[in-house]
N, C-alpha and C positions, 0 to 999 in steps of 0.2 A: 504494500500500500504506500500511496503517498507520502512525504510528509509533513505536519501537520503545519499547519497554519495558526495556530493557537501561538501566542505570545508567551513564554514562558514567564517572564519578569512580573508580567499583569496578573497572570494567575495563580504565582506568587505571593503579589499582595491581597488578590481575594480572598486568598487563604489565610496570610495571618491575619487578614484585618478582621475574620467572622470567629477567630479563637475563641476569646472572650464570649461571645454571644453562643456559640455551640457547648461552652460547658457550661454555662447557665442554663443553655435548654436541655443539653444530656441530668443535671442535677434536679431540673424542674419535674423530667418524666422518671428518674430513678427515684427517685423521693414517693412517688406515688405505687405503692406495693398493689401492682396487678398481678397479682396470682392467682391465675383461672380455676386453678384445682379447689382454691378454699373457698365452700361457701358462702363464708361469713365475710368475703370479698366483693360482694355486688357493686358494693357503693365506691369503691377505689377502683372496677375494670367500668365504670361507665364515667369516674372521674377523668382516667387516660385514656377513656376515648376523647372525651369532650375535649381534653388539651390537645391531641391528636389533630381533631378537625380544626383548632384553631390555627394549628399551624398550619395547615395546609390553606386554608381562609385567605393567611398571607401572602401566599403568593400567586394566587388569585384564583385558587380552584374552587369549583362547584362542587360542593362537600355534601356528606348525606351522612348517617350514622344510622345503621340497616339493624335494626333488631331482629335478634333469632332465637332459638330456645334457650339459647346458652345467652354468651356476651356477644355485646353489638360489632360489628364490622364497619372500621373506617372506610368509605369511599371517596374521594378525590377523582374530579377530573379539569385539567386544564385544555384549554382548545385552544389552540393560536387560531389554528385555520383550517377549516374542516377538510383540504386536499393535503394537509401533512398527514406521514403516518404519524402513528399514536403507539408510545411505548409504555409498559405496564410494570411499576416497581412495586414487589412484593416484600413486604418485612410486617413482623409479628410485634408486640408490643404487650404482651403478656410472659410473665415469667417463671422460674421456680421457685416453689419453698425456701425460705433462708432463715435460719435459727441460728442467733448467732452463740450459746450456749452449746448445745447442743453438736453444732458443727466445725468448731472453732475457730469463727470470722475472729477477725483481729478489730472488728470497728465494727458497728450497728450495719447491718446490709441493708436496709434502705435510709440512713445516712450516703451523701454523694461526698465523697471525699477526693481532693487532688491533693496527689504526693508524688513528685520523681516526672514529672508527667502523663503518671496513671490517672485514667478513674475509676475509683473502687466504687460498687455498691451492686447491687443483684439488679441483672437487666442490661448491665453500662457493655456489654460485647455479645450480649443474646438477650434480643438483639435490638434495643434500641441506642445504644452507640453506633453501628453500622445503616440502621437505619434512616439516622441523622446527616451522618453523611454522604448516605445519599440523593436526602432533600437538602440540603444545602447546595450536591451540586446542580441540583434538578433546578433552581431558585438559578443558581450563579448562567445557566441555562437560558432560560428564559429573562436572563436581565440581557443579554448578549443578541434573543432573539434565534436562537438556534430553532431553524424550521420542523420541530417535531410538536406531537402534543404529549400531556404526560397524564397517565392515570396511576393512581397509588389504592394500591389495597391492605392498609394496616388491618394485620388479624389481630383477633384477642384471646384466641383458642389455641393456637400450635399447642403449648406445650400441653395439652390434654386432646394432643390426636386429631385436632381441626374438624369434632363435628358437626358444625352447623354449616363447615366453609361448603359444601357443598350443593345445600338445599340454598344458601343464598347466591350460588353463580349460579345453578341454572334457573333460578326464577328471574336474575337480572341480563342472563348470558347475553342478549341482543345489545344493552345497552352499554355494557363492560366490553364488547368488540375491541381488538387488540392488533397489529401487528406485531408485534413481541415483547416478551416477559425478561424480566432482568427481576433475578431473587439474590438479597444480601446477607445470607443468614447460613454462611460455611466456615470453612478453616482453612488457612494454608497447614501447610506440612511444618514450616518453621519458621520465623521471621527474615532469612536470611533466603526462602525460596517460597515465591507465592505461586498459589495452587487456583485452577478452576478446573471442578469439578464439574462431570457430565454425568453422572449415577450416582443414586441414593438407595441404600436400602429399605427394604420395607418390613414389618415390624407386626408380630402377633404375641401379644401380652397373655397371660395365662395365671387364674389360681389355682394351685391343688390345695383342696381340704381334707381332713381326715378327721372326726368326730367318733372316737373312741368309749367316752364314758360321761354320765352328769355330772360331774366336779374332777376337780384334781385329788390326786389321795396318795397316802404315803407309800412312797417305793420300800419301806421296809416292811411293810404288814401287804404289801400287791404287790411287789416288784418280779418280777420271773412269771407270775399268771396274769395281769391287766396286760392291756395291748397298749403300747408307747407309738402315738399318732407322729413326734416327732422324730423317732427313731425307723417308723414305717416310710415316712413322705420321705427322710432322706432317701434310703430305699430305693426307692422310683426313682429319684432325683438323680442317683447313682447309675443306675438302667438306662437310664434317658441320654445321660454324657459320660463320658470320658473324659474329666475334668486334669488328668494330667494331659491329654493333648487337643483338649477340646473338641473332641469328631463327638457329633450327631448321634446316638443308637439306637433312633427310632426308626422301624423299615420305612423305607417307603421315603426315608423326610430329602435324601440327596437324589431323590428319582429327575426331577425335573428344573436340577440345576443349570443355568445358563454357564456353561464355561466363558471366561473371555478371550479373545483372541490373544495370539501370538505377539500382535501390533500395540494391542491394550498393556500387555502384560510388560512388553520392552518400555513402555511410556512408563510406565508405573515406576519400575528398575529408573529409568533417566531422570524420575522428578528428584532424585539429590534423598530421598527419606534416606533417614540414617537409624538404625536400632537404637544406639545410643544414645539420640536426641530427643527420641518419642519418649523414650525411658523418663530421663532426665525431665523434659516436661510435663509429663502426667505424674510426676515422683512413681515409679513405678520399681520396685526393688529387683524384679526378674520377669520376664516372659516365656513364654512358652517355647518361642524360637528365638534365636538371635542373626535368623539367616534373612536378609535382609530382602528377598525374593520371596521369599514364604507368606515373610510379615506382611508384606504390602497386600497380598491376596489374602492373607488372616482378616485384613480389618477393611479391605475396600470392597471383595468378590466372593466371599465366602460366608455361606451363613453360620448362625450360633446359635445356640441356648448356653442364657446365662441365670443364675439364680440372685433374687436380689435382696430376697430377706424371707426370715421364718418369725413367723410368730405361735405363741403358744409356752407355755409352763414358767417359768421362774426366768427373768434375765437380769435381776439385780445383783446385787454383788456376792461372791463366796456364792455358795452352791446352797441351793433349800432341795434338798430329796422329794421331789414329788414327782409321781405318775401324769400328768399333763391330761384334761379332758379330751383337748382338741389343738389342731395345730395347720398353720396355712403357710406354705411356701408362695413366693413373689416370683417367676420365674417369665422372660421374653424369649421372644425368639427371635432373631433378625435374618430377613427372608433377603433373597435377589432371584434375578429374572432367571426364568420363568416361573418360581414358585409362587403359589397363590397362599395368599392366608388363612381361606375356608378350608382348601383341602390338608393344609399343614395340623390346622387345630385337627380336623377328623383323626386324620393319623395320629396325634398326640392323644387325645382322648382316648383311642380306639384301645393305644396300646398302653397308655395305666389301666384302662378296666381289666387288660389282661393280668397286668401285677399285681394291681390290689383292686378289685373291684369296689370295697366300699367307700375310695376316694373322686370325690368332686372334684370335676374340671369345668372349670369355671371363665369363659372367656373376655376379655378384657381389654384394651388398645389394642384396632388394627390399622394398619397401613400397607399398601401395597409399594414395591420397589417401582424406582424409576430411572429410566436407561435412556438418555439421550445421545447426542453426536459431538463429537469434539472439533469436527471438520467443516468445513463451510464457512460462509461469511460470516455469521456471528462468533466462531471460533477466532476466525480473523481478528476479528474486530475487538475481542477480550484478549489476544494475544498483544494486539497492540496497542492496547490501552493500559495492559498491564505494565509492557513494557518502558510506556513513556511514562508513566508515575514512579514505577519502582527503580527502573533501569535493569530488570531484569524479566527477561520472558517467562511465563508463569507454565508448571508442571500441568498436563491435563490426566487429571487420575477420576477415581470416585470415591468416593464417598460413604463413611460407613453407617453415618447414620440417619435419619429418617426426615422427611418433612412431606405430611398429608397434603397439604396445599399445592405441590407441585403435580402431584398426581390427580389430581382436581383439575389444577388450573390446565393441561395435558391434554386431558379427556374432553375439555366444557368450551376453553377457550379457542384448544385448537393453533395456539402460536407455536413458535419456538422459544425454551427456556434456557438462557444462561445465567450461569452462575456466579457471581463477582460477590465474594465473601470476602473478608476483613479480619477476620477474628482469628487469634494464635494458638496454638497448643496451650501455652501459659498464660492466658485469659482466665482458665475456670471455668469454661460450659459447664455450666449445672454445680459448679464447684463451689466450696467457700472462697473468699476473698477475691471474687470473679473482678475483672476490671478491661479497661479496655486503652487505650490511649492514642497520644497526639500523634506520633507516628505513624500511627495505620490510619487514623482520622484522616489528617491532614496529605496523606497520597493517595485516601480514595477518595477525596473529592477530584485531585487532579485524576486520580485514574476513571471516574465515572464520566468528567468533563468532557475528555478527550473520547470516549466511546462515545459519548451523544452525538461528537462533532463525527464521527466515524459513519454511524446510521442516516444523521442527516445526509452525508452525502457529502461532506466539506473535506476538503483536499488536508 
């Protein structure tokens, strides 16, 4: 491609001159604890919406805030001129749990704090940090006059599996019409090598229960004749994986694996992952492999079950001897193409009833995987956009973990989805002391900048 025409010095100063002003708004919307999951959160996921819509108000979109069963859906759309195309920025604004007790954040996680040039607080890198700046450059955009239009679809639901996103595209689908999708809500591989991503996995959440007896009772007066629910569910849990190399032992579950190719699998190797880097920033003390070819199909092309939590019997401190009434294992599965989520739970359920029949499977978050193209013009166009922000051309791998919305927006909208994510290893997805900062802020405005001027058409 050409190159660009954008003034570097200019866009420079629109960058440091909106500093100030984006951590005031990234502090404004991390202050506000939208977490979809808890109920007793209504009134804080319809407060960020309403700040949501004001922002976009700003720069001169025709806003709408779409009530669903769940929490509302920000809609935005700006129209320069109804013969431009019309690009689609998707980012979520709902977050997770944070207990700072409990997790051991170092500061209040919905306090916004700058330190070093971080921003701490739950939300500030999943994902309304990347979020922001992406409407900041969508704004720097349209003050410039870049011949596109822009529509924003702030969710409020990702992190609880995006179910309403659905029943409200296609009740709006005619009027949400799109030329292409841009979602900011991924990971590079390391700060020093940025990643976009063309697959996500997809995701079937699962309980097992096992309901043994009406109370708990002393393992010395029952122990050896009462049946131990949480000694059974591991059991299964045991059956089910192979927790020293993680393979699958349910029949049936690797039937309808998509392999990826030879060309996928060489990119993956080229994107720079290193063993020792993943390690280091998820603090991870060992893995499973350290072969650096394996891993990268470990965590981007191959599925899992992982177990996430047991409840049931005594988990305070020192040991109380009791026989446990009942007990529930936490356990996902993470799917890719072509596995379906219906047919995976049958097989899973099919095959606990075989091991213990009188445990409940119980179905819970699903997502299906999502497999796009790394090639073509919009590949293009994220290649070289990456490049002039960061100065480095960005890895095209995928991705291990889930977002319902893409798979929605796929099916309903009917564009093409690229992915220009922001967010590092060492942010914290889903983490204590999550944060995000001015270095990736401030070169994905330039990097989103320069993609707009890409699709426009401008040299």
């Amino acid at each position: 491609m050409s190159k660009s025409r954008l003034d570097p010095a200019a866009l420079d100063r629109y960058v440091d001159g909106i500093r100030p002003e984006f951590e005031r708004t990234l502090k404004r919307l991390v202050e506000i604890p939208t977490v979809s999951m808890d109920p007793d959160r209504k009134a804080e996921m319809q407060a960020g919406a309403e700040v949501a819509a004001e922002l976009l108000r700003a720069v001169g979109a025709d806003v709408r805030i779409l009530k669903t069963p769940g929490h509302p859906l920000v809609w935005g759309r700006v129209v320069q001129d109804h013969s431009y195309p019309t690009l689609t920025l998707y980012n979520h604004l709902d977050v997770q749990p944070a207990d700072q007790e409990k997790e051991g954040w170092h500061h209040p996680p919905f306090q916004f704090r700058v330190q070093d040039g971080k921003y701490l607080g739950r939300g500030a890198t999943d994902d309304k940090g990347p979020a922001l700046t992406a409407y900041f450059a969508i704004r720097h955009a349209l003050e410039r006059k870049v011949p596109l239009n822009f529509q924003f679809l702030w969710e409020m639901e990702e992190e609880i599996g995006s179910p309403s996103f659905a029943g409200v595209l296609k009740a709006h689908r005619e009027e949400m019409n799109t030329d292409c999708i841009v979602v900011s809500d991924t990971i590079w591989i390391s700060r020093t090598r940025p990643a976009v991503p063309y697959g996500l996995r997809g995701v079937q959440a699962a309980l097992l229960r096992l309901e043994t007896g009406a109370k708990d009772v002393h393992s010395g007066l029952t122990g050896g004749a009462a049946r131990n629910p949480i000694a059974e569910l591991m059991d299964v849990v045991c059956r089910c994986l192979d927790a020293r190399t993680g393979r699958v032992r349910i029949p049936g579950f690797h039937d309808d694996v998509a392999r990826p190719s030879k060309r996928e699998i060489d990119s993956f190797e080229r994107s720079g992952f290193s063993a020792a880097t993943f390690r280091r920033a998820h603090e991870l003390k060992s893995l499973r492999s350290d072969d650096r070819r394996d891993l990268v199909q470990r965590i981007w092309s191959r599925p899992t079950f992982e177990v996430h939590g047991i409840k049931g019997g005594y988990s305070g401190e020192g040991v109380k001897t009791v026989v446990p009434q009942k007990a529930e294992v936490k356990i996902s599965m993470r799917l890719v193409p072509d596995q379906k989520p219906a047919k995976i739970f049958r097989l899973l359920k099919d095959y606990v009833r075989k091991l213990n029949p009188d445990v409940k499977v119980v179905a819970d978050a699903v997502l299906e995987p999502y497999l796009g193209d790394f090639s073509g013009p919009y590949g293009e166009a994220a290649r070289e956009a990456v490049k002039f922000a960061f100065g480095k051309e960005p890895a095209f791998i995928r991705e291990g973990g889930s977002i319902g919305a893409v798979v929605t927006m796929d099916r309903t909208l009917k564009a093409p989805i690229t992915f220009l994510g922001l967010s590092l290893p060492e942010h914290g997805y889903h983490a204590p002391n999550e944060h995000f900062d001015w270095g990736q802020a401030s070169g994905g405005v330039k990097m989103f900048t320069r993609y707009f001027e890409i699709l426009a058409g401008r040299p």
